[in-house]
C-alpha positions as CSV (number, residue, x, y, z in Angstrom):
1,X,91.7,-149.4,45.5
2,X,91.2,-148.1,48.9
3,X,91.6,-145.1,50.0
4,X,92.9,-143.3,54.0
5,X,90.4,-141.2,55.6
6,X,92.2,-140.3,58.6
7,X,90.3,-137.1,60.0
8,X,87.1,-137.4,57.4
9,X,87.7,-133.4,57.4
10,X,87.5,-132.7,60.9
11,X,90.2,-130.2,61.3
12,X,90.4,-127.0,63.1
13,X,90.1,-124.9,59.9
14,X,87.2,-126.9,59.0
15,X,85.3,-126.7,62.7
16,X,86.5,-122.7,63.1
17,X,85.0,-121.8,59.7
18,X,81.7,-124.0,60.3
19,X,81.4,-122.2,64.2
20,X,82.2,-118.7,62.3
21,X,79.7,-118.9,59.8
22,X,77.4,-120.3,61.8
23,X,77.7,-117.4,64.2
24,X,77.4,-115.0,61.2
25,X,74.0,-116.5,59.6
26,X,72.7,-116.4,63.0
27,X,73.6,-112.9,63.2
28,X,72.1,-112.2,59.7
29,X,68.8,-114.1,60.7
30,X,68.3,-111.9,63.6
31,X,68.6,-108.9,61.3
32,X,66.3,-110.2,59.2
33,X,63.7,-110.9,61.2
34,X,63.5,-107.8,63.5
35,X,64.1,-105.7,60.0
36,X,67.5,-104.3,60.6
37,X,68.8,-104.5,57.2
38,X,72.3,-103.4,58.7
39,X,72.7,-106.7,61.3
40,X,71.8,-108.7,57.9
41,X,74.6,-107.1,56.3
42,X,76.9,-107.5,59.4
43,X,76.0,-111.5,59.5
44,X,76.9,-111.6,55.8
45,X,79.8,-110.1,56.4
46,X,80.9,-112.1,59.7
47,X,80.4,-115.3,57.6
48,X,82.2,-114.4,54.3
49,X,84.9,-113.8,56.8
50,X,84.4,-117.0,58.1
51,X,85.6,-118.0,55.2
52,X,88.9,-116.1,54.3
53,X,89.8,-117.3,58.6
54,X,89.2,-121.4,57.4
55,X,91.5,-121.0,54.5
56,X,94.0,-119.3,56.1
57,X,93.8,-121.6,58.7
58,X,94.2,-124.0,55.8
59,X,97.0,-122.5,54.4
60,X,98.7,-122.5,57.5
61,X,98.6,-126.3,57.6
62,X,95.7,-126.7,60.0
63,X,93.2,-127.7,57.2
64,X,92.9,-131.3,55.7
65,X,96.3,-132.8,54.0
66,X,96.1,-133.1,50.1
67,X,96.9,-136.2,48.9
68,X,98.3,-137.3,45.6
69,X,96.1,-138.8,43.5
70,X,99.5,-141.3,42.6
71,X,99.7,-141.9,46.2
């Protein structure tokens, strides 16, 4: 039984909520390490919503399609 992997989850959803995330622990890291506990909370924040944007993005039909496992 084989199975399709057509994008092997590369998807815009998939890259946006990587690059946002990324972009938010980096933020969180700088905070950390110059002692700002306010940029740490900021980076947390940027990444959760990182997040909520992929599966929305998802939801929107940019994310990976489901397949049926009777497919």
């Amino acid at each position: 039984m084989s199975q399709e992997h057509d994008d092997h989850g590369n998807t815009v959803a998939a890259w946006t909520l990587v690059a946002i995330v990324i972009v938010g622990c980096t933020i969180g890291s700088v905070g950390f390490i110059v002692a700002q506990p306010p940029l740490v909370i900021v980076g947390t924040v940027v990444a959760l919503l990182g997040v909520v944007v992929g599966k929305v993005l998802q939801m929107m039909g940019l994310g990976k399609r489901q397949v049926s496992p009777d497919a």
